[in-house]
C-alpha positions as CSV (number, residue, x, y, z in Angstrom):
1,X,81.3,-16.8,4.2
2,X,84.6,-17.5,5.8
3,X,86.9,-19.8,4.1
4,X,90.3,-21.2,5.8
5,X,93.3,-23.5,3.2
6,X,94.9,-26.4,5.5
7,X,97.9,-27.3,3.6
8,X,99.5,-30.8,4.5
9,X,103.3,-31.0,2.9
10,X,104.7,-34.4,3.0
11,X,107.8,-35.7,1.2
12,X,105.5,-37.4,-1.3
13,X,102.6,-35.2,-1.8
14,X,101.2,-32.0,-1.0
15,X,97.4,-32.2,-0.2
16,X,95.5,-28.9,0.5
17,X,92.4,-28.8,2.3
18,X,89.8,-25.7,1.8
19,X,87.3,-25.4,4.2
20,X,84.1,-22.8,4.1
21,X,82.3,-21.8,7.4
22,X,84.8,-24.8,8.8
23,X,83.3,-27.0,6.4
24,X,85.6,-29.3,4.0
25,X,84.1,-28.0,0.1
26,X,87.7,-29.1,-1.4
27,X,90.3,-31.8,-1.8
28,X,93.2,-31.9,-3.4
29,X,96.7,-33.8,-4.0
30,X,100.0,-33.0,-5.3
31,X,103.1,-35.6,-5.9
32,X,106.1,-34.5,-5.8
33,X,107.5,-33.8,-8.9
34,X,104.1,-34.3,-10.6
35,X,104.2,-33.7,-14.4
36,X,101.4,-33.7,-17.4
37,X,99.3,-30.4,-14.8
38,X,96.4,-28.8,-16.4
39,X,98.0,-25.8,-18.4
40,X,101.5,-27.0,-18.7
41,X,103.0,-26.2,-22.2
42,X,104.8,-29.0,-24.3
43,X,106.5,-29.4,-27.2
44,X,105.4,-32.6,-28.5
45,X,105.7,-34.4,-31.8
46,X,103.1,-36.1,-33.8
47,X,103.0,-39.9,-33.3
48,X,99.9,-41.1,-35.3
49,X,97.1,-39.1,-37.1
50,X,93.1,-41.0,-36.9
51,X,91.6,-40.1,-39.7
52,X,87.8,-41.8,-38.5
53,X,88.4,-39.6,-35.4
54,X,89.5,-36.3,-37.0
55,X,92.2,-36.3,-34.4
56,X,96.2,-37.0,-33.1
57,X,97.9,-38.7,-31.1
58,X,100.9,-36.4,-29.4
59,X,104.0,-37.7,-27.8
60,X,104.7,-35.7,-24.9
61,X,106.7,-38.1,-22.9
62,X,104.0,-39.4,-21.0
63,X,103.7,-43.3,-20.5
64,X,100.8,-43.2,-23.1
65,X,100.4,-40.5,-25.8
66,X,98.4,-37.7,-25.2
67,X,95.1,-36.9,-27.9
68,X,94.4,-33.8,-29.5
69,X,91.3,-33.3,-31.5
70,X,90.7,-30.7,-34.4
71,X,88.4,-28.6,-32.8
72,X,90.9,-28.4,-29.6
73,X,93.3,-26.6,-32.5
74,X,92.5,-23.3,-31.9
75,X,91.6,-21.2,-35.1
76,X,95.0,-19.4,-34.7
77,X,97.1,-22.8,-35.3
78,X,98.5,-22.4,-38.8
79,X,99.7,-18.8,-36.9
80,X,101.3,-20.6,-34.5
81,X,102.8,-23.4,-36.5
82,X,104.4,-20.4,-38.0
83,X,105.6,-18.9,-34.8
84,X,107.3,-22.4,-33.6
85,X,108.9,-22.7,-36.9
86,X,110.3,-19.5,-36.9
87,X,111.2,-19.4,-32.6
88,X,113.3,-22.4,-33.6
89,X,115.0,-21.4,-36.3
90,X,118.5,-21.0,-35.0
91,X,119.1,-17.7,-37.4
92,X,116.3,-16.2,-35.7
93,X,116.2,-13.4,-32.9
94,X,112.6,-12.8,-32.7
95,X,112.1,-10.3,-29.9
96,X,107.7,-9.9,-30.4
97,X,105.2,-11.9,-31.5
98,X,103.5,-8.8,-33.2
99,X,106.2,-9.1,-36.0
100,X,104.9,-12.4,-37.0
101,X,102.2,-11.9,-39.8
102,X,99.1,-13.7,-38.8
103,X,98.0,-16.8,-40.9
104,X,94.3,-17.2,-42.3
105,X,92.4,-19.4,-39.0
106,X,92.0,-23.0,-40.0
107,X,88.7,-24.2,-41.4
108,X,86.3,-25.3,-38.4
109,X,85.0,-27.9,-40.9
110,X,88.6,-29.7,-41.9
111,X,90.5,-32.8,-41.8
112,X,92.9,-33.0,-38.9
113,X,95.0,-35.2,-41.7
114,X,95.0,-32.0,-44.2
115,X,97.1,-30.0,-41.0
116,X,99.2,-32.1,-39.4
117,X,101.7,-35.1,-40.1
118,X,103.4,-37.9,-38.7
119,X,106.8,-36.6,-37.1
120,X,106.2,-33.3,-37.5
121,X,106.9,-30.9,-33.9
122,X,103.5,-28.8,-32.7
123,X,102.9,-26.8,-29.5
124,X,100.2,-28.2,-27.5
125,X,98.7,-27.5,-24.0
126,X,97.3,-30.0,-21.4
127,X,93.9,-29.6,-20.9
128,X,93.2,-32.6,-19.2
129,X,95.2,-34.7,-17.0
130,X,96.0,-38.4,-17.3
131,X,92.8,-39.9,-16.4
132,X,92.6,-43.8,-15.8
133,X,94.0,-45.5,-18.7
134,X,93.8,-42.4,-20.7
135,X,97.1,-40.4,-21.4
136,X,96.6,-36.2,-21.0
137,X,94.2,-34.7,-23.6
138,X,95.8,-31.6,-25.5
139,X,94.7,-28.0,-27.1
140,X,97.1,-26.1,-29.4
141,X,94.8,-22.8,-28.3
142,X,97.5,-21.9,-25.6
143,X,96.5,-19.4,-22.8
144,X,98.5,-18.2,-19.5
145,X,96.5,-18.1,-16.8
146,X,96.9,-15.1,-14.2
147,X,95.0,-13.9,-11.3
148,X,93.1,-11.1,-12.9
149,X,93.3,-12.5,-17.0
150,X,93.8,-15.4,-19.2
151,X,96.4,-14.3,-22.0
152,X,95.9,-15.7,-25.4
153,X,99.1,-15.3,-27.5
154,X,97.5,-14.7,-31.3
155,X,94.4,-13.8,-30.4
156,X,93.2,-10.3,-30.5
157,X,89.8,-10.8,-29.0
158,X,89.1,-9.3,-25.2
159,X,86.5,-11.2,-23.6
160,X,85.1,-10.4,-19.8
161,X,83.8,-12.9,-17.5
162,X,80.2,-13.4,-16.7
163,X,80.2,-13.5,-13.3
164,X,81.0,-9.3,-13.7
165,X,77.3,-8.4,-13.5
166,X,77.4,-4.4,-14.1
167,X,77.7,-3.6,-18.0
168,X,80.0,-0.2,-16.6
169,X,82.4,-2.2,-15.3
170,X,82.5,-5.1,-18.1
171,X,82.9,-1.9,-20.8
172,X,85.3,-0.4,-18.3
173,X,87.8,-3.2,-17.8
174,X,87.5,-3.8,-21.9
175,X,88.8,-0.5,-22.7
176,X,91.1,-0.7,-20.3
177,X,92.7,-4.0,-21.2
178,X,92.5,-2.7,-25.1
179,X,94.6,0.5,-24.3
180,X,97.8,-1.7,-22.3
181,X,97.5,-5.2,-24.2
182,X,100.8,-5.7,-26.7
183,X,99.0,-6.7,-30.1
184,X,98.5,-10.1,-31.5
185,X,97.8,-10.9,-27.6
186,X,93.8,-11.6,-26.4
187,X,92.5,-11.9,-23.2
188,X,89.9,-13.0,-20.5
189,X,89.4,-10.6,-18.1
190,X,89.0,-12.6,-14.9
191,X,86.1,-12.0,-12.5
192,X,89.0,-10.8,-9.6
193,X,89.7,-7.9,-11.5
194,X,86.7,-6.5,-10.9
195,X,87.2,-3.1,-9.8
196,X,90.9,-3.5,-9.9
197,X,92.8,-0.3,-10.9
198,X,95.0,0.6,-14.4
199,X,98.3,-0.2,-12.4
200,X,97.7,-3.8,-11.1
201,X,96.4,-5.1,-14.3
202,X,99.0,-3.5,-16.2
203,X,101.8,-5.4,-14.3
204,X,100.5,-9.0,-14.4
205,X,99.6,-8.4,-18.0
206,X,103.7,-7.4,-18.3
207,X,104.0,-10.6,-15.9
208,X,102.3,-12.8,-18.3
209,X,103.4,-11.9,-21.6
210,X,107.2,-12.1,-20.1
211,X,106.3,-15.6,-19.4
212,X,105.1,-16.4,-22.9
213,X,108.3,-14.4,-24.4
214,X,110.3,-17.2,-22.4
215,X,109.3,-19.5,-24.7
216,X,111.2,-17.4,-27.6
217,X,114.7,-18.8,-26.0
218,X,113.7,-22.0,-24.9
219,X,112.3,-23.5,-28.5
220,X,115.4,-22.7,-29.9
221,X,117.1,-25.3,-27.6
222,X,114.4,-27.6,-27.0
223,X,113.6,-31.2,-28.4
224,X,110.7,-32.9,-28.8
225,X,109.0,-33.9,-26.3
226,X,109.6,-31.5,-23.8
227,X,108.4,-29.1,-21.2
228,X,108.0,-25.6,-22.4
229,X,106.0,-23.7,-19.6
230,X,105.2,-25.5,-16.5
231,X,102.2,-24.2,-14.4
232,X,103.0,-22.8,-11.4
233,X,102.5,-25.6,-8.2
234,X,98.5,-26.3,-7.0
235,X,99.2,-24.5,-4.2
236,X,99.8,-21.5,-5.7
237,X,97.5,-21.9,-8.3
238,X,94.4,-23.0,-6.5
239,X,95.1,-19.9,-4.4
240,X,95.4,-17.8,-7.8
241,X,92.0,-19.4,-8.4
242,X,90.4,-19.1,-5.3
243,X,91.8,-16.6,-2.8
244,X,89.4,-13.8,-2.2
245,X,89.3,-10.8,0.9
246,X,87.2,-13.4,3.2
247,X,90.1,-15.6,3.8
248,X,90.5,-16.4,7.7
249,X,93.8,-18.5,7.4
250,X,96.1,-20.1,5.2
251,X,97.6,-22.6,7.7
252,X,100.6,-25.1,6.6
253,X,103.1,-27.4,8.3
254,X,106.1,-27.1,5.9
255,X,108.5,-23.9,6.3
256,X,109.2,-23.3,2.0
257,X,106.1,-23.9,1.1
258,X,105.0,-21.4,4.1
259,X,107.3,-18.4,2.6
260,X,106.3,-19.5,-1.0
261,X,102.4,-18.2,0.1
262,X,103.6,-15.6,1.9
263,X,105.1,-13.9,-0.7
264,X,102.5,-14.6,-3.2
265,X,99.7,-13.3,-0.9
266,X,102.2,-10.0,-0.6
267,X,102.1,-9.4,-3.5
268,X,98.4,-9.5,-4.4
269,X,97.4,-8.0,-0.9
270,X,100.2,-7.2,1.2
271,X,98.0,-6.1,4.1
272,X,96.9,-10.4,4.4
273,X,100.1,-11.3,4.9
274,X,99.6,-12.1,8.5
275,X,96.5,-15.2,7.3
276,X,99.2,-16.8,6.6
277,X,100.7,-19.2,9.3
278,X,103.2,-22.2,10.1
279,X,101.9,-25.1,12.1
280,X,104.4,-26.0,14.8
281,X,102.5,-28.3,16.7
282,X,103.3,-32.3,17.1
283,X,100.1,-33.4,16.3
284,X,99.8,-33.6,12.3
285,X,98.0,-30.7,10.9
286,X,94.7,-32.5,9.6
287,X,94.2,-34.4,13.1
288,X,94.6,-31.0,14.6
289,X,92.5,-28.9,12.6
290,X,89.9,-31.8,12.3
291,X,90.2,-32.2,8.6
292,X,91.0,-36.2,9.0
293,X,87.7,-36.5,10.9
294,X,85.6,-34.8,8.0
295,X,87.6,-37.1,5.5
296,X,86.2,-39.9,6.9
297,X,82.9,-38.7,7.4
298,X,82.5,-37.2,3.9
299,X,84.1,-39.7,1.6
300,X,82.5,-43.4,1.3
301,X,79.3,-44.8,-0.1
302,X,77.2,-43.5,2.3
303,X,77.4,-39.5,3.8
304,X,75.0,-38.6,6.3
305,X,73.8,-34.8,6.0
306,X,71.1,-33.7,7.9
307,X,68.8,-35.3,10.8
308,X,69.3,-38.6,9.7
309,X,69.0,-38.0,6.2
310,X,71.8,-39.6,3.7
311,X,73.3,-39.7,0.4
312,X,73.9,-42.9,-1.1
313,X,77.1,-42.5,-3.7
314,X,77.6,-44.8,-6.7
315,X,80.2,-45.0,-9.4
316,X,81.7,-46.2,-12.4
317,X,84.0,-44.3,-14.9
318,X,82.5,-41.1,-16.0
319,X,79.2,-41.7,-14.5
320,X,77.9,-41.1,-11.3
321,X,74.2,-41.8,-9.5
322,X,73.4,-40.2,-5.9
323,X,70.5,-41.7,-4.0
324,X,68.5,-39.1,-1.5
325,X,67.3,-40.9,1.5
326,X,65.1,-39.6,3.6
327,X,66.1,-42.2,6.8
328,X,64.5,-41.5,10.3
329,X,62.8,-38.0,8.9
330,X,60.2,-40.4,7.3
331,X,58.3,-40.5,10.8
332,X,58.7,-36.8,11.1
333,X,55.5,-34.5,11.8
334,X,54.1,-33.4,8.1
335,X,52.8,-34.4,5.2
336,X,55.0,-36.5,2.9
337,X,55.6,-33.5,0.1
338,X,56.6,-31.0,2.7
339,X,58.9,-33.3,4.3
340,X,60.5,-34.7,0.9
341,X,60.7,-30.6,0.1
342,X,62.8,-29.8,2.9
343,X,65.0,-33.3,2.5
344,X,66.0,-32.9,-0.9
345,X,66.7,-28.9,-0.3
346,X,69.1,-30.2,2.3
347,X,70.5,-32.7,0.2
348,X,71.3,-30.5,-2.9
349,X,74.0,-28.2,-0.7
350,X,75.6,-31.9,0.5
351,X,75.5,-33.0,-3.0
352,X,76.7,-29.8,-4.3
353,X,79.4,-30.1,-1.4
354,X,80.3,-33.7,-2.8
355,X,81.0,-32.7,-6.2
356,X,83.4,-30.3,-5.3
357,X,85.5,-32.5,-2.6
358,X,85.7,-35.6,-4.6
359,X,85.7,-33.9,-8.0
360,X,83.0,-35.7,-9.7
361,X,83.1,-35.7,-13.6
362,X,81.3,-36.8,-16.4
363,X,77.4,-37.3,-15.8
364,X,76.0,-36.9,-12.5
365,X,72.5,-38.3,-12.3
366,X,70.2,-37.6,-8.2
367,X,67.9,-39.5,-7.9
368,X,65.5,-37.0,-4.9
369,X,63.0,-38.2,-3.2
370,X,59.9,-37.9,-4.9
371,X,57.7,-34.7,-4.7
372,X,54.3,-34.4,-7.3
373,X,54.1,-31.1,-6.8
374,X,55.7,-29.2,-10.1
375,X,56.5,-26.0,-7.8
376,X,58.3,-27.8,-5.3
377,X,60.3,-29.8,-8.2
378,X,61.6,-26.4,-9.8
379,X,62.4,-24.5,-6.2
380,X,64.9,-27.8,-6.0
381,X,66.5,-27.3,-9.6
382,X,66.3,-23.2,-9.0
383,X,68.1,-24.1,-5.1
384,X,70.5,-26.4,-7.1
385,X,72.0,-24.1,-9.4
386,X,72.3,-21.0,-6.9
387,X,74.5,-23.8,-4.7
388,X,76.4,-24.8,-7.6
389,X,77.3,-21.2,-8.8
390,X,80.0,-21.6,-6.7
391,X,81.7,-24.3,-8.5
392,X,84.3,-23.0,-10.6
393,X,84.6,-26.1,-12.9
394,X,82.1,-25.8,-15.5
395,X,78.8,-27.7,-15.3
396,X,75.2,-28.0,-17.1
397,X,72.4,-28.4,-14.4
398,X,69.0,-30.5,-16.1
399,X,65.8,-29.2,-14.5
400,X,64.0,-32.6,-12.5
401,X,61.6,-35.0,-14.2
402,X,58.7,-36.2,-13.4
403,X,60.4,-38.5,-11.8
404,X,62.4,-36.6,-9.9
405,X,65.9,-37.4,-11.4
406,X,68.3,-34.6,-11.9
407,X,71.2,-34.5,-14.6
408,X,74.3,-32.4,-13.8
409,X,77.4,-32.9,-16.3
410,X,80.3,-31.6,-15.0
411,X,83.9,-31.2,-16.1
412,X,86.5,-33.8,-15.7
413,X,90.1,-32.4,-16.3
414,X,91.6,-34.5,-13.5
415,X,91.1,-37.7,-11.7
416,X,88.2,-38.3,-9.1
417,X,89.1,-38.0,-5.8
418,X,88.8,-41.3,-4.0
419,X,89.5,-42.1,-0.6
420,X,88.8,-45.4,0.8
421,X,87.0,-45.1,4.5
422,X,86.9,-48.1,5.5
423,X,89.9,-49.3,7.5
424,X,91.3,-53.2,7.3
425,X,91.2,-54.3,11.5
426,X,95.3,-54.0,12.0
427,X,95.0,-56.4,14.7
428,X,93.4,-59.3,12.6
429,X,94.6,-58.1,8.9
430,X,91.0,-58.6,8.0
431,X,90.0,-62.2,9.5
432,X,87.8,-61.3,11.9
433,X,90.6,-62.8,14.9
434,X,92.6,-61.1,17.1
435,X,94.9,-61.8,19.9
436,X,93.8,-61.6,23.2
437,X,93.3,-57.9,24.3
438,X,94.5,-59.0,27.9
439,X,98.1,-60.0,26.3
440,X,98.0,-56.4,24.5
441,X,99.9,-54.3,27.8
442,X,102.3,-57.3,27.8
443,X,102.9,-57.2,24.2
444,X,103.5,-53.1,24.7
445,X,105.7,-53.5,27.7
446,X,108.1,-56.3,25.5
447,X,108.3,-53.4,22.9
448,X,109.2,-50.4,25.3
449,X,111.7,-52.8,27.0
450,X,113.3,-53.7,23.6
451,X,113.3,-49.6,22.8
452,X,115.1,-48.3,25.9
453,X,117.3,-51.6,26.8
454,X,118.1,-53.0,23.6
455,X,118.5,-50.4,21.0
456,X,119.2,-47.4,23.9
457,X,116.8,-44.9,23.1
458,X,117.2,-41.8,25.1
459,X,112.8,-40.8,24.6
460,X,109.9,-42.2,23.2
461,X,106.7,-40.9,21.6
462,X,103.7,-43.3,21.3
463,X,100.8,-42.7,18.9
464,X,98.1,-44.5,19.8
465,X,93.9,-44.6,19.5
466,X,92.8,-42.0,22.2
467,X,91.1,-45.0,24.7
468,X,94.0,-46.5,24.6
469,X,95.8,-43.0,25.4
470,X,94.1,-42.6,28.3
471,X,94.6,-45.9,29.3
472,X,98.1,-45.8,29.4
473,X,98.1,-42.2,31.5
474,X,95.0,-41.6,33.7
475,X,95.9,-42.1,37.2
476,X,99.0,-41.9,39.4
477,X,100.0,-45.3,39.2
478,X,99.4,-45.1,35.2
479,X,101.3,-47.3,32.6
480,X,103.4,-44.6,31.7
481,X,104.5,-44.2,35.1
482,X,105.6,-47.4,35.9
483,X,107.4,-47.1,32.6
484,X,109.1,-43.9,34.4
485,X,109.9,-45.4,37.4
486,X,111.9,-48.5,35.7
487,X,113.7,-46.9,32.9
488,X,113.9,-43.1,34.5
489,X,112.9,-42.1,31.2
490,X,109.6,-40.7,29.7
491,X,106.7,-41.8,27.2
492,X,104.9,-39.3,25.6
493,X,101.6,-40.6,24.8
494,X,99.8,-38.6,21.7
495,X,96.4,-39.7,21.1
496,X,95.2,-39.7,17.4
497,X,91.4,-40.5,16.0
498,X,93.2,-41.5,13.1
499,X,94.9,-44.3,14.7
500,X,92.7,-47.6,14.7
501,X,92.3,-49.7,17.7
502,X,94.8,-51.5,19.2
503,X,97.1,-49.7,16.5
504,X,100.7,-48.2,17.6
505,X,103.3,-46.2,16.0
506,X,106.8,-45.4,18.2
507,X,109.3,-42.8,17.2
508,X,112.6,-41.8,19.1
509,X,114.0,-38.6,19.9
510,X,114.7,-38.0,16.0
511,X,111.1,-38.2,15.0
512,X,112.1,-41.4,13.4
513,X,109.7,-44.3,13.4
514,X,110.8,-47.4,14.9
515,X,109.5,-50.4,12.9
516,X,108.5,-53.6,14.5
């Protein structure tokens, strides 16, 4: 499997695209200057305890505060209570955590009331981004996530992911990890550092723990709320997450952003560096790589995935129903159970597909078309959860009913994905009346008049739907000729799917839109 990242920098946002076998599996946006990211570390304050809830209410400078809940505490919290207490002493110049003696771990069975109170400063961790109304939901069991290990400052445990299937290699990396890990420090050993040699673990464990010691300086100065430890930008971290050997390209349109992956992918595998490339080109880098086309097809109530057949995509809140369609297949050659076999094996790699693009959380309930044999029920639910092994966001896969309904819940730590396909008619602003198409070249010739006479433009570049494109240039005696001929100077005419009918954008020699 081949996978490519098409990375789209604007001023406001950074979106990243990852495609599979040229396939769109992933979707996901960035603001500029975006705050409250899964794994940032805050120092917040305690705004209001709920006892009935056996949980807090944080203050991390977010609009609305953030909630923590006693079992997010971590059983190391009274430790690290301790820790922050003594970090922001200002008599203190502690230089390791290992000299701090480890508290008893709190009582899984407490009161949330008995541990914390109102005002009082705590450490906490975003574990969940600002969802809807919601503000960001917290942990106090703070971890640093790195390519090859999660480090868990007063932890000692060493834990190895599941995905390593060879019991050599899971004893191997444990003993390995035990014999270079500082004390009072646990960690996850990754599934990428499978195979991975003494030296390259050693020095993002070093990497890691130097970013936790950061925090030994910054407490000391800091005031509540604030931000501790940011996570490193999406882009970097969804490659951290993600990258792997079959990489094609890592394509982007913006020049820092461009060295920024560069120098990450050097230094993991210097060898790749050369995956990594700028787009130059004028057209934008989703319309060129075909990314804006596969947007629109893929996001919307209903997605198309196989010879006629469709998904039908509901949604409220935190739950979600798909709908398997069989469409024209239904007059297919077969009998009904074969053909209802084949659709809804088809459709679990599309729905599988949809989960991961739109990020789907909560409870996911397919409804399949229905099949009576029990055989062909569990090769669906056995097919369903050999797709979804490649989701890296936890999930729980329900085997169908009788019925043939199929329950998936799946983790929400950030907002769905939406992505509105229908477009409003920019010629009628939705009222179903236009303007007269034959007034539509006069109306264009007014503008280009106005551009090179009255404001003096030295060039133009018109983005327009493609049939209007070629409208404007086929033939000797085009449109944009005449335009030539009249004001000796030239149109460039750039054709874009994106653009809706009768729909035009003009930009002078600056790259500067000029607004109508």
């Amino acid at each position: 499997m081949s996978s490519d990242l098409i990375i789209d920098v604007t001023p406001s946002e950074i979106v990243l695209a990852l495609q599979e076998n040229k396939k769109l599996v992933e979707l996901s946006r960035e603001k500029s200057g975006a705050r409250f990211a899964v794994g940032d570390i805050y120092l917040g304050k305690v705004k209001k305890i709920m006892p009935s809830l056996n949980a807090a209410f944080i203050d991390v400078g977010y609009e609305k505060d953030a909630f923590l809940h006693y079992l997010d505490m971590g059983p190391q919290f009274s430790t690290l209570n301790k820790f922050l207490r003594i970090v922001s002493s200002q008599k203190n110049k502690l230089s390791s955590i290992a000299r701090i003696h480890s508290e008893p771990d709190i009582n899984k069975e407490g009161r949330i009331s008995e541990t914390l109170t109102v005002g009082q400063k705590i450490l906490v961790q975003v574990a969940k981004e600002p969802i809807s109304t919601k503000g960001p939901r917290l942990t106090s069991e703070i971890s640093i996530a790195g390519r090859f290990m999660v480090l868990m400052p007063f932890s000692d445990k060493i834990s190895v992911s599941q995905k390593i299937k060879t019991n050599e290699e899971k004893s191997r990396l444990k003993k390995l990890i035990q014999s270079i890990k500082p004390r009072k420090y646990g960690v996850i050993i990754r599934t990428a550092a499978e195979g991975k040699k003494v030296a390259e673990l050693d020095q993002e464990l070093r990497g890691l723990v130097d970013k936790w010691e950061t925090t030994f300086h910054k407490l000391k100065r800091a005031n509540a709320p604030s931000l501790i430890i940011g996570e490193i930008g999406r882009t970097t971290a969804l490659l951290r997450d993600i990258y792997s050997p079959n990489f094609n390209s890592i394509i982007v349109n913006d020049q820092s952003v461009y060295h920024e992956i560069s120098n990450y992918i050097s230094n993991i595998q210097s060898d790749k560096k050369r995956i990594v490339k700028l787009h130059k080109g004028r057209k934008s880098i989703f319309e060129h790589y075909g990314i804006d086309k596969q947007i629109k097809a893929s996001f919307g109530k209903t997605v198309s995935f196989k010879n006629g057949a469709y998904l039908i995509v509901e949604h409220t809140e935190a739950f979600h129903v798909i709908d398997v369609n069989s469409g024209n297949r239904a007059k297919n050659e077969g009998n009904q159970e074969s053909n209802a076999l084949e659709v809804n094996l088809a459709a679990c790699d599309e729905v599988a597909r949809q989960l991961r693009l739109r990020d789907m959380g909560g409870i996911i309930v397919i409804d399949f078309i229905d099949m009576h044999a029990q055989a062909n029920r569990q090769k669906v639910y056995e097919h369903m959860k050999e797709i979804m092994a490649d989701d890296r966001t936890k999930h729980n896969i329900l085997p169908l009913s009788k019925f043939c309904l199929m329950q998936i819940t799946r983790q929400r730590v950030r907002p769905e994905e939406i992505i509105e396909t229908e477009e409003k008619c920019p010629s009628c602003n939705g009222s179903g009346k236009i303007t007269p198409a034959i007034l539509f070249i006069d109306e264009l010739n007014s503008k280009v008049n106005y551009i090179f006479k009255d404001l003096n433009k030295k060039s133009l570049v018109l983005i327009v739907h493609p049939y209007i494109a070629a409208y404007l240039t086929k033939g000797l005696k085009s449109i944009r000729n005449q335009w030539f001929m009249k004001y000796y100077k030239w149109v460039k005419v750039d054709s874009n799917s994106a653009v809706t009918y009768l729909e035009c954008h003009f930009y002078d020699e600056n790259a500067e839109e000029i607004i109508f």
